[in-house]
LONU-532515 format. One record per residue (C-alpha): residue number from 1; x negated, y negated, z negated. Coordinates in Angstrom, 2 decimals. Layout:
BEGIN
R, num, c1, c2, c3
R, NUM, X, Y, Z
...
REM end
This chain:
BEGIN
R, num, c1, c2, c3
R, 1, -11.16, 89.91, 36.95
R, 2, -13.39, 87.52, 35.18
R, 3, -12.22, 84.59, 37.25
R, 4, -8.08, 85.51, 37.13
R, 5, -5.68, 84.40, 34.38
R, 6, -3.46, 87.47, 33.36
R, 7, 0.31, 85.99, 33.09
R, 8, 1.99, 88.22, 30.76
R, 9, 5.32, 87.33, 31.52
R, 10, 4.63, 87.54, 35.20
R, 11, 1.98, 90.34, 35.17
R, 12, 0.26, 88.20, 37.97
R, 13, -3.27, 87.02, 38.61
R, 14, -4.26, 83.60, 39.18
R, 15, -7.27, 81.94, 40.35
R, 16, -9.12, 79.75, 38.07
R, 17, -9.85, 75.75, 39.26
R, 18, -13.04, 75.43, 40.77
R, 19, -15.74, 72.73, 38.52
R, 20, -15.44, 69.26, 39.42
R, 21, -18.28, 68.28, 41.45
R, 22, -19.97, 65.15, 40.88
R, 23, -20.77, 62.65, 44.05
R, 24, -24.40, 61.42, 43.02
R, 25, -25.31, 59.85, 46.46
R, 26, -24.04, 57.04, 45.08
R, 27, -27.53, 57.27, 42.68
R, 28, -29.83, 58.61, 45.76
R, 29, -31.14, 55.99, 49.01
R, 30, -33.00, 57.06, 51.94
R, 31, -36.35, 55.65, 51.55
R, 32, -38.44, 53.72, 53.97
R, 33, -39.59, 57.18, 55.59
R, 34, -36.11, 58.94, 55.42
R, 35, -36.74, 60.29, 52.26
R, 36, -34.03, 60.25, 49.75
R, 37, -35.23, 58.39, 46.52
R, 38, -33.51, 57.56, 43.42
R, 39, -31.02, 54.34, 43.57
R, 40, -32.44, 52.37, 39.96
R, 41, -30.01, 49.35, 41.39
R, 42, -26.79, 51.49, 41.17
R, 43, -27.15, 52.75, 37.63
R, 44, -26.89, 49.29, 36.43
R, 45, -23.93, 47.37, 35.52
R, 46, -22.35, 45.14, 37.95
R, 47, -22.61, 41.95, 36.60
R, 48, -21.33, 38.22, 37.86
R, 49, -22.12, 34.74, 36.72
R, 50, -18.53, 33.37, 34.63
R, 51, -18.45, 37.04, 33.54
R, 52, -17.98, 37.76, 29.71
R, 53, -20.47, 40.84, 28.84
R, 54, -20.77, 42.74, 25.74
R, 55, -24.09, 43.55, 23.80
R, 56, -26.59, 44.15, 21.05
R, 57, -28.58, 41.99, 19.51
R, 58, -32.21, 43.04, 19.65
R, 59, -34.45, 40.07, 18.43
R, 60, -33.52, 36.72, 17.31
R, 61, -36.19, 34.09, 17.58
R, 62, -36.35, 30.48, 16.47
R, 63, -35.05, 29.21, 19.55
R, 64, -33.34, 32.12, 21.19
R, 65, -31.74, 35.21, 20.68
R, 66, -32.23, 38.51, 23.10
R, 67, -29.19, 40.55, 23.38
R, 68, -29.33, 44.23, 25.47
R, 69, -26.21, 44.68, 27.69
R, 70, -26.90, 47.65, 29.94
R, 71, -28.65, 45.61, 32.03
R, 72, -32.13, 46.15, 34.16
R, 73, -33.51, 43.32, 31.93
R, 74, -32.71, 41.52, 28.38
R, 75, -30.28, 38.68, 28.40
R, 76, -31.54, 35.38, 26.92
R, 77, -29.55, 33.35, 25.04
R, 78, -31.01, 29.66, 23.99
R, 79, -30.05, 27.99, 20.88
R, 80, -28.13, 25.80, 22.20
R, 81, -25.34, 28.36, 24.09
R, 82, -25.06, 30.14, 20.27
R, 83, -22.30, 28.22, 18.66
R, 84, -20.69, 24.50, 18.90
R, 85, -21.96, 23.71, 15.99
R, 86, -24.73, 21.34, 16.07
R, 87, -28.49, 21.91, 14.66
R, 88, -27.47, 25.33, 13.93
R, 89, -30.24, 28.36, 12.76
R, 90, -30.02, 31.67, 14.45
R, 91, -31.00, 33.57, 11.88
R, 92, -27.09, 32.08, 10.23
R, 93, -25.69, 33.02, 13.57
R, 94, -26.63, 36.45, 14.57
R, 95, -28.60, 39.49, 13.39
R, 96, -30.53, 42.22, 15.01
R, 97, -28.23, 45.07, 15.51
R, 98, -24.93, 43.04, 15.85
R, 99, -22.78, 43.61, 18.71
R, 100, -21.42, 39.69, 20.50
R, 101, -20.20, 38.69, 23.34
R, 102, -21.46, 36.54, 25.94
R, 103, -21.09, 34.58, 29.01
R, 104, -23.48, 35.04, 31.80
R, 105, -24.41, 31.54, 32.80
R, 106, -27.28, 32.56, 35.14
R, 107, -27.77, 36.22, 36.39
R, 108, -32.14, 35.50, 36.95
R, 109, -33.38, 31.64, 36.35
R, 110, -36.82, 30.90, 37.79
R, 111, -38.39, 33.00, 35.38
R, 112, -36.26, 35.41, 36.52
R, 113, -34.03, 36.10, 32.84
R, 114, -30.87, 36.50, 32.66
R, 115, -29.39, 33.34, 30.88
R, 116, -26.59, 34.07, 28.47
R, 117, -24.37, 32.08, 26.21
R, 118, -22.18, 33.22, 22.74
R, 119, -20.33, 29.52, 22.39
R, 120, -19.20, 30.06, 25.98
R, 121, -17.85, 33.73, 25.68
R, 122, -16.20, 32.37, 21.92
R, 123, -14.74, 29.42, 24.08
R, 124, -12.85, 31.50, 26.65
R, 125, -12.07, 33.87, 24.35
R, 126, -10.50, 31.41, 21.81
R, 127, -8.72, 29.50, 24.82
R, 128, -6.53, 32.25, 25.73
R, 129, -5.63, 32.56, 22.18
R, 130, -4.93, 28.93, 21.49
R, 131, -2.96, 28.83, 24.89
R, 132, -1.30, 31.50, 23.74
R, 133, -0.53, 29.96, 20.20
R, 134, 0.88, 26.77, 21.55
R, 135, 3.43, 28.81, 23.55
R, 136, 4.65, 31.19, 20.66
R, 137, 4.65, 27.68, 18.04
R, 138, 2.23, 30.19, 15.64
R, 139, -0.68, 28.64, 13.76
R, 140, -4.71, 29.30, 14.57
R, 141, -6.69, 29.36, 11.48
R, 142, -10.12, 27.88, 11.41
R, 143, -13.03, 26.72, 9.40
R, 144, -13.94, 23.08, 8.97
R, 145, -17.04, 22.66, 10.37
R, 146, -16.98, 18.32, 10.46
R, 147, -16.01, 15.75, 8.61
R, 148, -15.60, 12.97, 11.46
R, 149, -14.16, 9.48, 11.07
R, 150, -10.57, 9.84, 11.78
R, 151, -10.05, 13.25, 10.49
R, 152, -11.56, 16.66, 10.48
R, 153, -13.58, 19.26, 12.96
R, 154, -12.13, 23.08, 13.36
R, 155, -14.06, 26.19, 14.46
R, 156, -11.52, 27.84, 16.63
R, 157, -14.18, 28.63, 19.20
R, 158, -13.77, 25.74, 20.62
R, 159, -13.87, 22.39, 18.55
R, 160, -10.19, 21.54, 17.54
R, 161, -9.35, 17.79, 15.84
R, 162, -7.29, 17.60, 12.64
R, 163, -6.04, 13.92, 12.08
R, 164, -6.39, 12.84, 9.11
R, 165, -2.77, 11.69, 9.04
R, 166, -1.98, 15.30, 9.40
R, 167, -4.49, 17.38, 7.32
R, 168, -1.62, 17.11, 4.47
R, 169, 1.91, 16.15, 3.73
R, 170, 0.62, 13.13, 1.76
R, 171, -2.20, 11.49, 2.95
R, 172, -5.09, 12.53, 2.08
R, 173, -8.05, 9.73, 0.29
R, 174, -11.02, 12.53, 0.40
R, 175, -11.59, 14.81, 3.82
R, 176, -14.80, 15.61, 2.16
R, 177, -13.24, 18.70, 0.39
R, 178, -12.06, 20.04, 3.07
R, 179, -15.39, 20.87, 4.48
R, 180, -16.56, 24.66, 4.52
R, 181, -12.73, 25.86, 3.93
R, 182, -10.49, 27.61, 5.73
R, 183, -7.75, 25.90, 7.34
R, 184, -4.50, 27.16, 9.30
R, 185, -3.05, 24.55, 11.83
R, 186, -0.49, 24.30, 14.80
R, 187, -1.29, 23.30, 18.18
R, 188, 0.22, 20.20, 19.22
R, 189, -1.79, 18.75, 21.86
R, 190, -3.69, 20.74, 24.48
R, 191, -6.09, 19.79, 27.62
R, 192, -8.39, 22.17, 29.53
R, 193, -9.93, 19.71, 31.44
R, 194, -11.26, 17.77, 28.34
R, 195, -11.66, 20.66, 26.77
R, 196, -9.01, 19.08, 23.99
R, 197, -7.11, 20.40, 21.25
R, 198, -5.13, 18.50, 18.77
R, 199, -4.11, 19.88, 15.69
R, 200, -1.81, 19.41, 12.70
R, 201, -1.92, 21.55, 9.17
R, 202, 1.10, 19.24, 8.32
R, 203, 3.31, 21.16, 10.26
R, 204, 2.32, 24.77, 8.90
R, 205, 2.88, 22.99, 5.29
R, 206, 6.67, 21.80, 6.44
R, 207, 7.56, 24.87, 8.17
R, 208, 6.15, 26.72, 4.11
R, 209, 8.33, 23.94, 2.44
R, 210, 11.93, 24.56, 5.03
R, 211, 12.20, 27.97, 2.81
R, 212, 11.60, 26.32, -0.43
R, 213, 13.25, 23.20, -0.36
R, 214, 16.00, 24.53, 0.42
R, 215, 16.26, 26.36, -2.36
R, 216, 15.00, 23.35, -4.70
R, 217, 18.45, 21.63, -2.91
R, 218, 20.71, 24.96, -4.03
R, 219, 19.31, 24.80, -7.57
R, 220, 19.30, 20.82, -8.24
R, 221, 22.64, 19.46, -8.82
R, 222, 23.62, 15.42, -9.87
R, 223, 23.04, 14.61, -13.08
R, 224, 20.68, 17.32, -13.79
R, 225, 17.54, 16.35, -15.60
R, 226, 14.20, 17.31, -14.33
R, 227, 10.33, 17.05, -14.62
R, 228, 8.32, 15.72, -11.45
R, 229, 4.74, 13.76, -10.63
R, 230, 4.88, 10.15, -8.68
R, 231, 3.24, 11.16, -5.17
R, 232, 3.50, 7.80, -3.75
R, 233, 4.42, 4.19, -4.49
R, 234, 5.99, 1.43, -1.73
R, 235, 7.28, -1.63, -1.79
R, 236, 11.05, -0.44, -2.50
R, 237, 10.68, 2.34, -5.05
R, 238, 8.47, 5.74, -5.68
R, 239, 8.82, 9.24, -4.60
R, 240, 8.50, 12.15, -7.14
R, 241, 7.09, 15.41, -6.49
R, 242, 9.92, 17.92, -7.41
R, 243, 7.30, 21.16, -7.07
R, 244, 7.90, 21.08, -3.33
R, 245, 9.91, 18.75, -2.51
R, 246, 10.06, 15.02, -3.24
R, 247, 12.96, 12.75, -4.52
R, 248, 12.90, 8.74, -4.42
R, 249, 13.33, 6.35, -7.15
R, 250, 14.73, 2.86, -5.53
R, 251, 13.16, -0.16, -7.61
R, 252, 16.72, -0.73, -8.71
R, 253, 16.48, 2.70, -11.03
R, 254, 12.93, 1.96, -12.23
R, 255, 13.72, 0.24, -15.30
R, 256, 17.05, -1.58, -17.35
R, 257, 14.49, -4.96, -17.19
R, 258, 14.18, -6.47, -13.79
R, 259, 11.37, -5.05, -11.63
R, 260, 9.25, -7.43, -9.39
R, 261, 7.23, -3.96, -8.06
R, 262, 7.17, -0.12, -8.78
R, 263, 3.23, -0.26, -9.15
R, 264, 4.41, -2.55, -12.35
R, 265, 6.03, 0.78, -14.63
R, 266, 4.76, 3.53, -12.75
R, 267, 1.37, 4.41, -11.29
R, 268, 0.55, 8.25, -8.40
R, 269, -0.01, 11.22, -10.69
R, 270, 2.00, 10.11, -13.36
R, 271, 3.99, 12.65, -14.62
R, 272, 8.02, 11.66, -15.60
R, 273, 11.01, 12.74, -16.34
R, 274, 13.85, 11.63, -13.95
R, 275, 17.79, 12.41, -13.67
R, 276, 18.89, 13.17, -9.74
R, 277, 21.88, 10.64, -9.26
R, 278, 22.73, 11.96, -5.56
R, 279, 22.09, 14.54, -3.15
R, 280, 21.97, 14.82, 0.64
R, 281, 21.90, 18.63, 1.40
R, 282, 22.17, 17.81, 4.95
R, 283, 19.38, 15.45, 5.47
R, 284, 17.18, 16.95, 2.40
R, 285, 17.33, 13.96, 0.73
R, 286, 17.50, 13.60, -3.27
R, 287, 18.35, 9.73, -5.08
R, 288, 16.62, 10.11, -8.88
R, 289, 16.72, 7.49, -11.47
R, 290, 13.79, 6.83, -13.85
R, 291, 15.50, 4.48, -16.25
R, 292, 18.81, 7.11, -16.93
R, 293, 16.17, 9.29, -18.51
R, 294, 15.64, 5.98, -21.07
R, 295, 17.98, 4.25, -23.98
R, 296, 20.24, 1.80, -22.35
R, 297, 19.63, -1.57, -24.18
R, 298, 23.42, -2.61, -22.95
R, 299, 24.75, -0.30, -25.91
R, 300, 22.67, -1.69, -28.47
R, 301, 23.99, -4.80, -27.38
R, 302, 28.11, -3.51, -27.26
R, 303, 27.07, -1.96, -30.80
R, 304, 25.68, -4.74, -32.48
R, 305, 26.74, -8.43, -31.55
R, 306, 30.15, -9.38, -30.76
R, 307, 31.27, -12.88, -29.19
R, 308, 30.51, -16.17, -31.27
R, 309, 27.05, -14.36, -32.64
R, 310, 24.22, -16.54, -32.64
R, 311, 20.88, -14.96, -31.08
R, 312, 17.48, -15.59, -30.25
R, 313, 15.65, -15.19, -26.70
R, 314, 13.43, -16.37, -24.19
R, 315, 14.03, -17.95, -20.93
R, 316, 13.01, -15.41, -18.15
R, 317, 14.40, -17.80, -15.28
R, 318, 15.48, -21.09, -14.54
R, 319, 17.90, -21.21, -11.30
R, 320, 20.22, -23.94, -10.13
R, 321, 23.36, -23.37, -11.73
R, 322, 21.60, -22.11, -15.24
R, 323, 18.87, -19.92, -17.08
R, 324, 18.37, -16.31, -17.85
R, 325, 17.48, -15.78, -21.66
R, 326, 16.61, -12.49, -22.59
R, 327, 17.70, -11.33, -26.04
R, 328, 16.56, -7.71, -26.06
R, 329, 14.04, -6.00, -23.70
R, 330, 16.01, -5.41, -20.34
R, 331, 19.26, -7.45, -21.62
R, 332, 19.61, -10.73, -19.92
R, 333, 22.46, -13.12, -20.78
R, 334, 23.16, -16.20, -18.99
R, 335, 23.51, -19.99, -19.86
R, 336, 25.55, -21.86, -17.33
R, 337, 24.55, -25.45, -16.54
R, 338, 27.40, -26.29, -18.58
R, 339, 26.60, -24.91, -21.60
R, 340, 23.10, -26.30, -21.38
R, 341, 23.66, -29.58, -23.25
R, 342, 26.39, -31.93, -24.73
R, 343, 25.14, -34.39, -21.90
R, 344, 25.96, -34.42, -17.98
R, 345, 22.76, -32.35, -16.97
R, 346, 21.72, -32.77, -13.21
R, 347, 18.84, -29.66, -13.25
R, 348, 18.55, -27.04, -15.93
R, 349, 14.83, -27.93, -15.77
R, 350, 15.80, -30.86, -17.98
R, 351, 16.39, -29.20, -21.02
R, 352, 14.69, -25.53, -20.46
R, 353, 11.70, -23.84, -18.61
R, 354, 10.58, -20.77, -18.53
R, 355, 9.24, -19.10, -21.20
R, 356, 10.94, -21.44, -23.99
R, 357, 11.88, -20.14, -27.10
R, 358, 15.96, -20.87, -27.70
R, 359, 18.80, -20.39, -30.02
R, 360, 21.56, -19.02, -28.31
R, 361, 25.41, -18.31, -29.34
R, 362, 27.29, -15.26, -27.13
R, 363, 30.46, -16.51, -26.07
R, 364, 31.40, -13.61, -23.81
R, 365, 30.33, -10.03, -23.56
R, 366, 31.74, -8.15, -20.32
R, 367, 30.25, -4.16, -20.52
R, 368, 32.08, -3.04, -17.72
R, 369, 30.03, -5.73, -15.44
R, 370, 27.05, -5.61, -18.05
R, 371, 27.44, -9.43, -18.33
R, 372, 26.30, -11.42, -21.22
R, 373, 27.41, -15.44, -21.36
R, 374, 25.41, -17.87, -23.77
R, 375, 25.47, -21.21, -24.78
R, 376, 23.05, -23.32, -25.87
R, 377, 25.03, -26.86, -26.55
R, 378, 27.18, -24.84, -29.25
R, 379, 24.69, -23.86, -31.36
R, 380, 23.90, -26.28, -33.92
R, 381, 21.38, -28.49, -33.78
R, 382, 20.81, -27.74, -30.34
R, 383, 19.42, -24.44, -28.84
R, 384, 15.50, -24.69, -27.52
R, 385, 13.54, -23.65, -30.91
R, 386, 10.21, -23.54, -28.88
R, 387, 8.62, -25.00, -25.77
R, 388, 6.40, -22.67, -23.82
R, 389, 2.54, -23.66, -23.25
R, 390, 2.87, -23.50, -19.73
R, 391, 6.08, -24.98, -19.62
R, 392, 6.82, -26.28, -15.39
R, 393, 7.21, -29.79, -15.15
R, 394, 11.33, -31.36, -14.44
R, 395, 12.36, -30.46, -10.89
R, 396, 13.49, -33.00, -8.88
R, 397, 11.10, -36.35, -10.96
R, 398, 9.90, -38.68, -8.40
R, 399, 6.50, -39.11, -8.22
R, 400, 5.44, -42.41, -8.83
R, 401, 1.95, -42.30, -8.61
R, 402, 1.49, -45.01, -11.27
R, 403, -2.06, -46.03, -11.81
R, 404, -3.99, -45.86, -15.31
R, 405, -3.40, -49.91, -15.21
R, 406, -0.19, -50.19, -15.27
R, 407, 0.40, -47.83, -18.31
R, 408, -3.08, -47.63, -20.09
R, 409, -3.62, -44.54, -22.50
R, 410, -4.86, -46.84, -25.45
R, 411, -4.12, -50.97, -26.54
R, 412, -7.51, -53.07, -26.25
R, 413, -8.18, -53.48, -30.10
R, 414, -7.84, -56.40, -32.13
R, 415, -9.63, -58.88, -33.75
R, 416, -10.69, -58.29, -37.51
R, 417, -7.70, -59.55, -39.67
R, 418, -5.70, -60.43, -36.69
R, 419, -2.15, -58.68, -37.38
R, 420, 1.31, -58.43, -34.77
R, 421, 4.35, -58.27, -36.32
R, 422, 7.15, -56.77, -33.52
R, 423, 10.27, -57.96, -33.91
R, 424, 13.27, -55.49, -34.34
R, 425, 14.98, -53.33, -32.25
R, 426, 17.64, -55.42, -31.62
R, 427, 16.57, -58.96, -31.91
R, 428, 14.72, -60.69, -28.85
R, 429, 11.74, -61.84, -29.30
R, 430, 11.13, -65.60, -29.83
R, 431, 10.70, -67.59, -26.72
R, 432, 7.41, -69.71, -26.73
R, 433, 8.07, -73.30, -26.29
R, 434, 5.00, -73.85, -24.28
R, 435, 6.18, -71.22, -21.25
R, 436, 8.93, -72.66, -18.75
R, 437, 11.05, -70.32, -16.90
R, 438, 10.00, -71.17, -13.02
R, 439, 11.67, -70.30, -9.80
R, 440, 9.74, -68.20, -7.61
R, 441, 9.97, -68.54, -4.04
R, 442, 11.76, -65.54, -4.36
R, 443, 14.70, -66.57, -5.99
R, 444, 13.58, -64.49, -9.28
R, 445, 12.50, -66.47, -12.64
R, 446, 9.71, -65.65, -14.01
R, 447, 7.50, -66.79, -17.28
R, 448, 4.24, -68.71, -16.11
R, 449, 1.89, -70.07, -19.00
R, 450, 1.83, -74.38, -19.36
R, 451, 0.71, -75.99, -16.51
R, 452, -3.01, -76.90, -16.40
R, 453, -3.99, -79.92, -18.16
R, 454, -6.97, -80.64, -17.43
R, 455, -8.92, -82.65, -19.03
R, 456, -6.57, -83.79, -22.01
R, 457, -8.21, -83.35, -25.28
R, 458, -6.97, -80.62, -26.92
R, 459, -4.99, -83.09, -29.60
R, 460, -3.16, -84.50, -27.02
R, 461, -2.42, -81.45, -25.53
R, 462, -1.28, -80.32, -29.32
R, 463, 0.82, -83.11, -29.42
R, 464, 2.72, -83.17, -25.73
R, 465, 3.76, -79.45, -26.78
R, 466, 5.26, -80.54, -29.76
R, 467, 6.54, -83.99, -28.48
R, 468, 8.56, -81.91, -25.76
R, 469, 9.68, -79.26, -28.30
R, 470, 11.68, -82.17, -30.47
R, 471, 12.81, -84.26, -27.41
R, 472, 12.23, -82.88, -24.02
R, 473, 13.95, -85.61, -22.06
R, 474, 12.11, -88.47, -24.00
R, 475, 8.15, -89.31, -22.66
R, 476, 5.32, -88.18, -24.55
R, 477, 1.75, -87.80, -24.68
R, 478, 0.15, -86.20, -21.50
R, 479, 3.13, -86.86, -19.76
R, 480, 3.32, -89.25, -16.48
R, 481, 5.40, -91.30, -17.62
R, 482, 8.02, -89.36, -17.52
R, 483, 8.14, -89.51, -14.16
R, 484, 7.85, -86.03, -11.88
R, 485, 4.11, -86.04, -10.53
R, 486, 4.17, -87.08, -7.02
R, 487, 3.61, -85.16, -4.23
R, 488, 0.51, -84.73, -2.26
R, 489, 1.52, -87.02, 0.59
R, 490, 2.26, -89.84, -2.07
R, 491, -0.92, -89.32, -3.51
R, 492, -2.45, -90.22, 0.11
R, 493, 0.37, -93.02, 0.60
REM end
């Protein structure tokens, strides 16, 4: 009865299941004389080169590492097979006691070790996950182990580039800091053949942001007033970091005064204060406006002058049909052509440049259009109180190129004691008996001194002058007679 079950309910006997034997001819081998010895061979591990094996590290050297896997010998694994870093130290890699796994490479090598490698079982390991990551869209986290030219180096197991166009929303100036952290990325490009993977933490920031903007978009409403940090400046405005999202300011809402570039008012990391003028909920996109958030200069203006007031400015800009005089920082009025002078004027460069000083009088104020008119010809004793230093020259003078010669700088001096009188304004001066208006062959008259007398003494000469003076048509002394000279051909004849 010791090997029956009682069944109570049944009152019956049964017979208890005999042991499991165990087949151990699997561990026996009929030896060379028909002997049956112990099979060593079979209580071994089966074991294949490509196959990943798990172990224990048992020593770590300076240039290798022994790990124990169940096997009839030690597997090896060189430096070089531990990670994909480069120049690494074993010691930082493994320790004695930890269990890894490996890639058999080579099952004996000519020294008859079994060849290993840690990078290799990491890289196959680590594939499947990536693979398996770019499928599902989830991110793979990993540490930065490079800082390359072009972007950054990831320890996924296998070495995974991070643009630097992609490492953050904004770029990024320094990838240095990056080094030794942590980093969680998406897969976005993927090649097993070049053993390639392309990265982007940009994408796991967005995909944080979706969840948050859109709740900066419910809470933000126009004309609300908010706090933000300049996180980039271009050409045609700045965007502000609203704590997660950012919001442009177009150069036209920088500033009341006219603004030639953003970098001019505002510079990245400022903080400011800026009013939202528009939102896009469907296209996340927010309009802000820098100078809403400042005094408007155009009420000072409605508030103080009134048309007819006489004000002072400078001359900002000199266009074709006028100037720009500003009276008060970021209020510009302008002075037609017409209202430059009480003269026809051709350019406004001939009466104003930029940066003159003037006196102005308003003669119309428009607020709706923000339009201020000005006149300078009405203002009494005309309107430019100060020339600028740098004043640019008249547009539209010819340039003569006149020589020093013809106008010198300074007149030769005079003699000691010698004194010119000028005659007046509007008197001619005296005409000099001794010079003769002669025809030129060009049909012009022109003044030519006496005509040589050679060798005359100088009292006759005295006395011909004054001999013609009293009765030109009568002969004198020096003259021929009163005859014309002849002509050359006489002369011969």
């Amino acid at each position: 009865m010791a090997n029956e079950t009682v069944n109570p309910a049944t009152e019956t006997t049964e017979p208890e299941a005999p042991p499991e034997q165990l087949d151990d001819s699997a561990f026996w081998t009929t030896g060379p004389e028909g002997e049956l010895v112990p099979n060593y061979d079979a209580t071994f591990p089966t074991i294949n080169e490509g196959e990943v094996v798990h172990g224990t590290v048992v020593r770590v050297d300076k240039d290798e590492v022994l790990v124990d896997i169940g096997y009839k010998s030690e597997g090896v694994i060189p430096v070089a097979e531990l990670s994909i870093r480069r120049s690494v130290n074993p010691q930082d890699e493994v320790q004695v006691g930890e269990e890894i796994d490996a890639l058999v490479l080579t099952k004996e090598d000519a020294e008859g070790r079994l060849i290993l490698s840690k990078k290799r079982a990491r890289f196959e390991l680590a594939w499947k996950k990536i693979e398996a990551a770019a499928e599902s869209g989830e991110p793979v986290v990993g540490r930065v182990i490079e800082v390359v030219k072009g972007g950054l180096i990831l320890d996924l197991g296998v070495r995974g580039f991070l643009p630097a166009s992609l490492v953050d929303i904004r770029r990024v100036q320094d990838l240095d800091e990056f080094l030794g952290q942590e980093l969680g990325a998406k897969v976005i490009e993927l090649n097993r053949s070049r053993n390639n993977v392309v990265l982007s933490r940009r994408a796991v920031l967005e995909d944080e942001r979706k969840e948050q903007r859109q709740q900066i978009l419910d809470r933000l409403n126009p004309g609300d007033v908010v706090d933000g940090q300049i996180s980039n400046i271009v050409d045609f405005g700045a965007f502000v970091d609203l704590d997660g999202m950012d919001g442009l300011i177009h150069i036209s809402e920088l500033s009341w005064s006219h603004v030639n570039h953003p970098s001019e008012v505002l510079e990245i990391g400022q903080d400011v204060k800026v009013k939202v003028l528009d939102i896009d909920r469907e296209r996340q996109r927010i309009s802000l406006g820098l100078k809403q958030t400042q005094s408007d200069p155009w009420q000072q203006v409605l508030d103080t002058y009134n048309e007819g007031d006489e004000v002072e400015g400078k001359v900002t800009k000199v266009v074709t049909f006028g100037a720009f005089v500003e009276i008060l920082p970021g209020v510009e009025g302008l002075v037609h052509i017409s209202e430059l002078a009480q003269h026809h004027v051709e350019n406004p460069r001939e009466v104003v440049s930029q940066g003159d000083e003037v006196k102005a009088k308003i003669i119309e104020v428009d607020g709706e259009r923000r339009r201020l008119s000005l006149s300078l010809k009405r203002v009494e004793g005309g309107g430019v109180v100060a020339r600028a230093d740098d004043a640019e020259p008249i547009e539209g003078t010819p340039a003569l190129d006149l020589s020093e010669e013809v106008f010198p700088e300074t007149q030769p001096p005079l003699d000691e004691g010698e004194a010119v009188e000028s005659a007046p304004a509007d008197e001619e001066p005296p005409s000099d008996p001794a010079v003769e208006a002669v025809e030129t062959p060009g049909g012009e008259a022109s003044a030519e001194a006496p005509a040589d007398t050679g060798d005359l003494a100088p009292e006759v000469v005295d006395e011909s002058i004054e001999a013609d003076a009293q009765a030109p048509d009568e002969p004198g002394p020096g003259d021929s007679e009163g005859e014309a000279p002849g002509s050359p051909t006489d002369a011969q004849e």
